[in-house]
N, C-alpha and C positions, 0 to 999 in steps of 0.2 A: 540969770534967774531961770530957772526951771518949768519948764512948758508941761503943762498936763496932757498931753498926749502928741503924736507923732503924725510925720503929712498932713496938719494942716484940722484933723480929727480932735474932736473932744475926746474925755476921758469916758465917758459912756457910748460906746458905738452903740446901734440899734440891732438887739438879737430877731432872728426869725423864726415868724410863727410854729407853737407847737401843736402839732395836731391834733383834738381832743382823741381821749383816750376812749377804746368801744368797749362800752359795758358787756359783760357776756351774757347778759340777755338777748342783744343785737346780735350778737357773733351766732348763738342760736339759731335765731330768728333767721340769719342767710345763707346759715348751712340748712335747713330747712327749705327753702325757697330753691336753695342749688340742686339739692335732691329730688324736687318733686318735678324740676325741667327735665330733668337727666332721664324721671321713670314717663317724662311724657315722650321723650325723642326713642326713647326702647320699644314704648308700645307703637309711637308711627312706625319705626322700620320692621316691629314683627306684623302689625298691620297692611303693610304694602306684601312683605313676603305672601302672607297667606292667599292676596288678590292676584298674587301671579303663577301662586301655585294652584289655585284655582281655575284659571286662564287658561294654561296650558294641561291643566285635569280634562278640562272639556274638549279638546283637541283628539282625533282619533292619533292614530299610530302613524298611519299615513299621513298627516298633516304636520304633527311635530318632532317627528325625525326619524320615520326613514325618506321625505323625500325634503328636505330642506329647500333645496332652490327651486323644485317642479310643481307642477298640478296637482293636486289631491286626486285619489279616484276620481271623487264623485264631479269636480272640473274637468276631468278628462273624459268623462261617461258622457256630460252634457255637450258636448264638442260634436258627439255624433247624432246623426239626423235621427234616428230611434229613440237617440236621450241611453243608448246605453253603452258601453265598457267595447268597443271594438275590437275584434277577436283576429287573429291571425288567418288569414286565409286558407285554406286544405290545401295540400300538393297536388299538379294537376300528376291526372293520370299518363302514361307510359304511352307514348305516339304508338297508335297500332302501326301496322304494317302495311305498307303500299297495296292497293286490288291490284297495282298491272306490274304484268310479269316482267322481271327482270331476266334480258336473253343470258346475262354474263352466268346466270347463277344457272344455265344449262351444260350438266359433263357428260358427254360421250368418254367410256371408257369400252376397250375391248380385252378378252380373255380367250384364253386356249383350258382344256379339260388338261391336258398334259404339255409339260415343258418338254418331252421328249419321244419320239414314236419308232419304233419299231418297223419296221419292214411290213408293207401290209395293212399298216393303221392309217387310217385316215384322220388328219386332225379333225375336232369340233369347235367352231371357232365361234365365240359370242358378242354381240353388239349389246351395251347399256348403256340408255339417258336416263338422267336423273336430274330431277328441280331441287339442285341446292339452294334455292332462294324461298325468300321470305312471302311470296304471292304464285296463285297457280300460272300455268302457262299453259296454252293451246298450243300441242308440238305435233308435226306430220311425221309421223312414223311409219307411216308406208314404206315398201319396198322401192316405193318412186324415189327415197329420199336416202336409201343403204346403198351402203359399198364394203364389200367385204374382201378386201387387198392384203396380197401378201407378193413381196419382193425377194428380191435377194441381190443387195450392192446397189446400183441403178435399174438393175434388172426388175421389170415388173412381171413377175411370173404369173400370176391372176388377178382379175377383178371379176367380180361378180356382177358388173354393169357389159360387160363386154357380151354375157349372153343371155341377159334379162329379159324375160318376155312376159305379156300385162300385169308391166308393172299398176300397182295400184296407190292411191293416196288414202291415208289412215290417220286422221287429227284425232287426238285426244286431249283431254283435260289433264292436265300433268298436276296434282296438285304440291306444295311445297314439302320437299323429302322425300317424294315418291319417284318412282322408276322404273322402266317400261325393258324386257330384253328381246330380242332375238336369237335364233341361234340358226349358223350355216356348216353343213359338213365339206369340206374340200377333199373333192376325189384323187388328188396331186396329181391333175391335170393342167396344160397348160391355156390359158384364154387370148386374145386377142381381139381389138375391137371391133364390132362388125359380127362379131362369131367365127371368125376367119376360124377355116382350120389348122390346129399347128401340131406336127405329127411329134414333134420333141415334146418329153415328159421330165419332171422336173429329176433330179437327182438326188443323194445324200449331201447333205449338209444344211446351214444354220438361215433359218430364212424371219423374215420380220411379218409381224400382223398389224395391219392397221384399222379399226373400225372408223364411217363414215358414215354420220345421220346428215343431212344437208348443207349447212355451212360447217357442224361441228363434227371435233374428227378426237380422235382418242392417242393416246402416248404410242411409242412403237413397242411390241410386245413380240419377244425373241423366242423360238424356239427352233428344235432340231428336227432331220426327219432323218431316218436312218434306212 
C-alpha cells in the first residue's frame, strides 16, 4: 500500500513565510527618509570644513605655516625681558692697536749716495730708523747710540766710535711709519780705537757699510772705492 509521503513526512510539508509585499507608497516614503539623512551628513561635513577653514583663517602666517614646529613671533617677542623680537648683536669694532712700542718693529737700514767712487770722492754714508710698527716708540738717536763702520773681509777699516767726541743722547717720539736719518762723510781714512793714530790709508777695492743705532744694526751694503 502506498504511503503518502517520504521519511516518515506527511503529504503537506509546511511552506515558509512570505514576506508581505511593500506597497510603493512605503518604498517612497524610505527613499525619501534615505535622502534627507544623506543631505544631513553633507551639510555636517561642509559645516565642519568651513570651522576649520576659519580656524586656521585666523592664524597669522607665522603661525600656520611658515613655522610649523616653532614659536610664533609674537612667543618669541614675549621670551624677552623688553616683551620684544631680540635683535642680533652689532659686530664688535677692530682691536685698535697696542700704545706700547713694539722694539721688533724698529729697522735700521744703512745707504751710500753712490755704489761706486772715483779717485778723490769720499763716500756719504747714511743711517735710518724707522717704526715699522703699529704704536710709537721712544728711540735714542743720539750720536751716543751711532756707529758708522765700514770693513773690508775681517778687516775693520773704520768706525766712527773710535774717534767720537761729546757724544750726545737725542730720544725722540718715533711715531708708527715714521723715520729719523743721519748722515756721515768718510774721509777714507783709517780709525782705530782710542784714536790711535794709523798712518795706513785704506786703498782701491770693494769694502762693506754697516749702520748702527744701539742694539739695532742695518744689512751689509757693498760698495767700491777706486
Amino acid at each position: 500500500m502506498a504511503t503518502s509521503g517520504t521519511n516518515g513526512q506527511g503529504g503537506n510539508a509546511p511552506q515558509p513565510a512570505r514576506k508581505p509585499k511593500v506597497s510603493a507608497k512605503v518604498y517612497r516614503r524610505r527613499r525619501q527618509v534615505v535622502g534627507v539623512l544623506a543631505l544631513l551628513v553633507v551639510a555636517g561635513l561642509v559645516a565642519g570644513a568651513i570651522a576649520l577653514a576659519s580656524f586656521f583663517g585666523g592664524l597669522g602666517a607665522s603661525d600656520a605655516g611658515t613655522h610649523p614646529a616653532g614659536p610664533s613671533a609674537s612667543a618669541a617677542g614675549s621670551a624677552s625681558p623688553t616683551g620684544t623680537a631680540q635683535t642680533k648683536p652689532a659686530a664688535k669694532p677692530a682691536t685698535p692697536p697696542s700704545g706700547v712700542c713694539d722694539e721688533a718693529g724698529i729697522k735700521v737700514s744703512g745707504n751710500l749716495d753712490k755704489a761706486s767712487y772715483a779717485a778723490g770722492e769720499d763716500p756719504k754714508l747714511t743711517l735710518r730708523v724707522t717704526n715699522t710698527g703699529q704704536a710709537p716708540c721712544n728711540i735714542n738717536v743720539g750720536t751716543s747710540q751711532m756707529d758708522f763702520k765700514v770693513t773690508s773681509g775681517e778687516d775693520v777699516v773704520f768706525s766712527s766710535r773710535d774717534c767720537q767726541a761729546d757724544s750726545t743722547n737725542l730720544v725722540k717720539n718715533l711715531k708708527a711709519g715714521a723715520s729719523e736719518a743721519a748722515n756721515f762723510t768718510w774721509k777714507r781714512n783709517r780709525s782705530a780705537p782710542g784714536c790711535a793714530k794709523v798712518a795706513a790709508t785704506p786703498g782701491a777695492g770693494t769694502y762693506v757699510f754697516v749702520a748702527t743705532l744701539g742694539k739695532w744694526s742695518s744689512d751689509k751694503v757693498i760698495f767700491e772705492l777706486h
